[in-house]
N, C-alpha and C positions, 0 to 999 in steps of 0.2 A: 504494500500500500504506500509506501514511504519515495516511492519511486515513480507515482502518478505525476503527470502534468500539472496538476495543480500546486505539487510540492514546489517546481520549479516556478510557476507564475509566484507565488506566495517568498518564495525565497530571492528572486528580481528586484520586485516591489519593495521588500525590505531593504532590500542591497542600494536600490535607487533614494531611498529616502533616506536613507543613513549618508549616501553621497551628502546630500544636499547640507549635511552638516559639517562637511569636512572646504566646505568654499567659506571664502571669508568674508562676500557680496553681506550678508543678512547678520552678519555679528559687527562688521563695523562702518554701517551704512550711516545715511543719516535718521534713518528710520530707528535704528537703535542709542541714536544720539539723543533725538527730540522728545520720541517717545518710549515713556517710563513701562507700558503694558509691551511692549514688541519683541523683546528677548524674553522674559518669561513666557510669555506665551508662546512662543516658537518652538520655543524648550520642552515646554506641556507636551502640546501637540505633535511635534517631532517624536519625543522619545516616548508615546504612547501607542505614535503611529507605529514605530518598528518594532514595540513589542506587541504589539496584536498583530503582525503578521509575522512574527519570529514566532509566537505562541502559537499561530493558526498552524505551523509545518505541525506542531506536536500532536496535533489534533488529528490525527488523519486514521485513528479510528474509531472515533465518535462523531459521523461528515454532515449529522444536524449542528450539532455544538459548532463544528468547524465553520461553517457556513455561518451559523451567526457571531462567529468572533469575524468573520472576513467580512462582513456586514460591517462591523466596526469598527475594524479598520478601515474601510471605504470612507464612514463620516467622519472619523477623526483627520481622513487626508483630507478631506472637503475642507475641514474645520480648519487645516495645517494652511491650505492654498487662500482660504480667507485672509490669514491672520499676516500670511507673507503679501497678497498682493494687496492689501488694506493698508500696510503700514509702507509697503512702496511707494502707491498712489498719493497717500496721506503727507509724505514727506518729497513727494515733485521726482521719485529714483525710478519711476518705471518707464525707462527708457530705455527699449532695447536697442537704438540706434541713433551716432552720434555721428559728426562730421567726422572720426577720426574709422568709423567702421561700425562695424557691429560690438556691443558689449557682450563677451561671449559667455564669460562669469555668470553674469544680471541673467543672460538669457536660458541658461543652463540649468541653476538655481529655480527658476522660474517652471522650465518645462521637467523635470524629471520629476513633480510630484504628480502631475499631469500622468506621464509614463506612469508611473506607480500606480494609480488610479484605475487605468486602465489594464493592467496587470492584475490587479484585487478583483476587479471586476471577469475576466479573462476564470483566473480561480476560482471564484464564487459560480460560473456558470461550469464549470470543468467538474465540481463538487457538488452542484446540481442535477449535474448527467448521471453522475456516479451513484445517488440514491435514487434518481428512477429507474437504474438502472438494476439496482438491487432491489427495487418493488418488483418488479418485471420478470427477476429472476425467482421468487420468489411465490408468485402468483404461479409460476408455470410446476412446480412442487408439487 
């Protein structure tokens, strides 16, 4: 079980949003200058998001449970992309393009929770499949 597709979308997703903490765009922006709620909460939601989806791998054979932890993973990255592109907006940084090129940082930072999202999402239907697919097998018994 440990070896389904879903282990890898869930294991991605984690890997991508734990990126997003290793750029230094969102810890010394001016988002994090101005505003006193914008690193804590990044912080929250960050490191809640990649443990619900580090927890969801362990899940994988109880795939109601697992599904609804990957459920919450999904709105905690909602909640993650809020808090990042609120406090961009808020502070005049979301600019993915400057006279000098693209901001590749800003722009990176920005899409890989995106990526991650979709990935949770990707899992949650792969985990989906899996217990219709053992209602199915089950019915025919």
């Amino acid at each position: 079980m440990i070896q389904r597709i879903q282990t890898v979308y869930l294991a991605l997703a984690a890997v991508a949003l734990a990126a997003t903490g290793f750029f230094r765009d969102p810890w010394s922006s001016d988002a994090a200058a101005q505003l006193g709620w914008f690193v804590p909460a990044l912080i929250a939601t960050l490191g809640l998001s990649v443990l619900a989806g580090a927890a969801a791998i362990a899940l994988y054979s109880n795939r109601k449970r697992q599904r609804s932890v990957v459920i919450g993973a999904q709105l905690l990255t909602v909640l993650y992309l809020v808090v990042l592109y609120t406090g961009f907006y808020l502070s005049g940084e979301l600019v993915l393009r400057t006279g000098d090129g693209v901001e590749w940082g800003t722009t990176t930072v920005l899409l890989l929770p995106v990526a991650a999202y979709i990935l949770f999402y990707l899992a949650r239907r792969a985990i989906t499949s899996d217990i219709e697919l053992v209602k199915s097998m089950d019915r025919l018994r």
